[in-house]
N, C-alpha and C positions, 0 to 999 in steps of 0.2 A: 933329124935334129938331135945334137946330143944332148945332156945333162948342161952342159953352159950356157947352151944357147936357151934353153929353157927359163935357165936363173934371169938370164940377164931381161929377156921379156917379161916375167912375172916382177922382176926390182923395177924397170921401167913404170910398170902399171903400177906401182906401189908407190912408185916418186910421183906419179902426175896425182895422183890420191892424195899424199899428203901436201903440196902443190896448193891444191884446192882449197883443200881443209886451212892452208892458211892463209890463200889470201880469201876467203871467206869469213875469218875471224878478223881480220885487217879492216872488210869491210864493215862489217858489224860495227868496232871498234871508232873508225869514221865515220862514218854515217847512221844520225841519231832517226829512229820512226818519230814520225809525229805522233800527237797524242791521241789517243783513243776515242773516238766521238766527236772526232773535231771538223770532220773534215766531207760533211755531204752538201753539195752546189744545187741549187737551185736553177734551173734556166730563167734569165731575165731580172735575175736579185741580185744588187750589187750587198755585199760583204765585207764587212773591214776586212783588213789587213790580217787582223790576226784575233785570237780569240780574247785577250789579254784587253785589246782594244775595244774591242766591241763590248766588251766587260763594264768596263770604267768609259764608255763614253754619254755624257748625259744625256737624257730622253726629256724632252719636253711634250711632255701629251698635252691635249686639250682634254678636258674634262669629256668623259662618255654619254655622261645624263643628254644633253642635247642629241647626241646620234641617236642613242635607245629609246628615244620620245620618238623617232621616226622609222625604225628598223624594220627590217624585215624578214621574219621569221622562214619565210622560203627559199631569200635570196642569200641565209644563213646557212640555208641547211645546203645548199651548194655548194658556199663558202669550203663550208666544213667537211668535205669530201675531205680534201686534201689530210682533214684529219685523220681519217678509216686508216691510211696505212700506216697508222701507229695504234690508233684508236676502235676500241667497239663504242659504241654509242646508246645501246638497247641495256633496257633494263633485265637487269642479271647474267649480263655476257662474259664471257672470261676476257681479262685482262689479253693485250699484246703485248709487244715492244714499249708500249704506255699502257696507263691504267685506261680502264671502263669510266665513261666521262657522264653516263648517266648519274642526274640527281648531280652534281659538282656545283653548281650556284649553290651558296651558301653552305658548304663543304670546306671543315676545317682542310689547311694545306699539308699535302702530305701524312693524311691519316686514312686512306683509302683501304681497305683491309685486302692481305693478297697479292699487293704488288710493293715490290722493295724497290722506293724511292733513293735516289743519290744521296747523299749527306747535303750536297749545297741545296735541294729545296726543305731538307728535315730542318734547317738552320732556319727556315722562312717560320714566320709564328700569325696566327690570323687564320681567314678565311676565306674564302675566293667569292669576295664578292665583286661586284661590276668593275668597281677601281682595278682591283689585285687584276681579274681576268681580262682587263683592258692595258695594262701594262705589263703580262704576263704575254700575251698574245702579239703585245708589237715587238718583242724580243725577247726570250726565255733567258738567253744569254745575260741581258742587263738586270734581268730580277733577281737571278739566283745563280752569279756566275760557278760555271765548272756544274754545271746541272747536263746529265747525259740527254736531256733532248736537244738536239740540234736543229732545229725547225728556228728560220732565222724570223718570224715573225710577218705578220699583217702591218704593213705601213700605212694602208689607207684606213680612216677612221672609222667613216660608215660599214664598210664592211669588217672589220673589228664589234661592229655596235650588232650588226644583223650577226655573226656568227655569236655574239654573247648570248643574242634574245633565242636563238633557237640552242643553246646550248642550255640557257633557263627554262623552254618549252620542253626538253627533256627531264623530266621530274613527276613526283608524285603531286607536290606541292611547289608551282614555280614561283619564285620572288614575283610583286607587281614590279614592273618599269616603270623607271619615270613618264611623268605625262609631259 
C-alpha cells in the first residue's frame, strides 16, 4: 500500500469522526433531557402528566386527627419500608439520598443538620407536624413543588395516619396523638 492509499483511509476515518461529532451535536441541539429528579415510576401509581401538573393540582385531604385516633404503629412501620430507600430511620444514622427521619414530628422543616435540602422545601416555613406530614406524604410534589424527592406520595389516608404515628414513635419525646 502506498503513501495514498494510506491518506485517503486515514481522511476516511477522520470524515466518519467528524460525521459524528456533528450529527451528535445536531442531536443534542434537538432534543431537549428532561429535567433532573423528574422522572422515577412507581409500579401501580398513576402520575400526572407532568410535573408542572402535579404541582398546581389541588389536594383536598380529610383531616388526619381521625385516622391517627386509630393508627397503627406496626402497620406504619411497614408502611414505611418503602421509605429506607431514601431514608435511615434510627437515631443518629447518617443521612442518604434524604435526611435521617428520626425525631422529625415536631421538627422545624428543612432545618435537619447535615443534609442540604432543595431550595423549594427551604421556602417551606413551620414544622412538621401531623398536618405538614399528612399533606407532605400524600404528594411531596404538591407541598413544595420542584423539591428533589420524587416519591409520588401515600394516597390512602389510614395508611398516611399509621406511617405518621410510627414516624412520631421514632423520637426521644413523641407528640401524643389525637384520641
Amino acid at each position: 500500500m502506498d503513501s495514498f492509499e494510506i491518506n485517503k483511509v486515514v481522511g476516511a476515518g477522520l470524515m466518519a469522526l467528524l460525521i459524528a461529532t456533528v450529527i451528535g451535536h445536531a442531536g443534542d441541539i434537538l432534543v431537549r433531557e428532561p429535567e433532573a429528579g423528574s422522572h422515577i415510576e412507581i409500579a401501580g401509581v398513576e402520575t400526572a402528566s407532568t410535573p408542572a401538573a402535579a404541582a398546581t393540582a389541588p389536594a383536598v385531604l380529610q383531616p388526619i386527627e381521625p385516622f391517627l385516633a386509630k393508627a397503627s404503629i406496626d402497620d406504619g412501620k411497614k408502611a414505611a419500608n418503602q421509605c429506607k430507600v431514601c431514608h435511615t430511620l434510627g437515631k443518629g444514622e447518617p443521612a442518604r439520598i434524604g435526611p435521617n427521619l428520626y425525631g422529625i414530628v415536631g421538627e422545624k422543616v428543612a432545618a435537619r443538620a447535615g443534609f442540604q435540602f432543595s431550595d423549594a422545601l427551604k421556602k417551606l416555613s413551620g414544622e412538621w407536624s401531623f398536618d405538614e406530614l399528612n399533606t407532605w406524604l400524600n404528594g411531596p410534589q404538591q407541598l413544595a413543588p420542584g423539591t428533589k424527592m420524587t416519591f409520588v406520595g401515600i394516597k390512602d389516608e389510614q395508611q398516611r395516619a399509621d406511617v405518621i404515628a410510627y414516624l412520631n414513635s421514632l423520637s426521644d419525646v413523641p407528640q401524643p396523638l389525637p384520641k
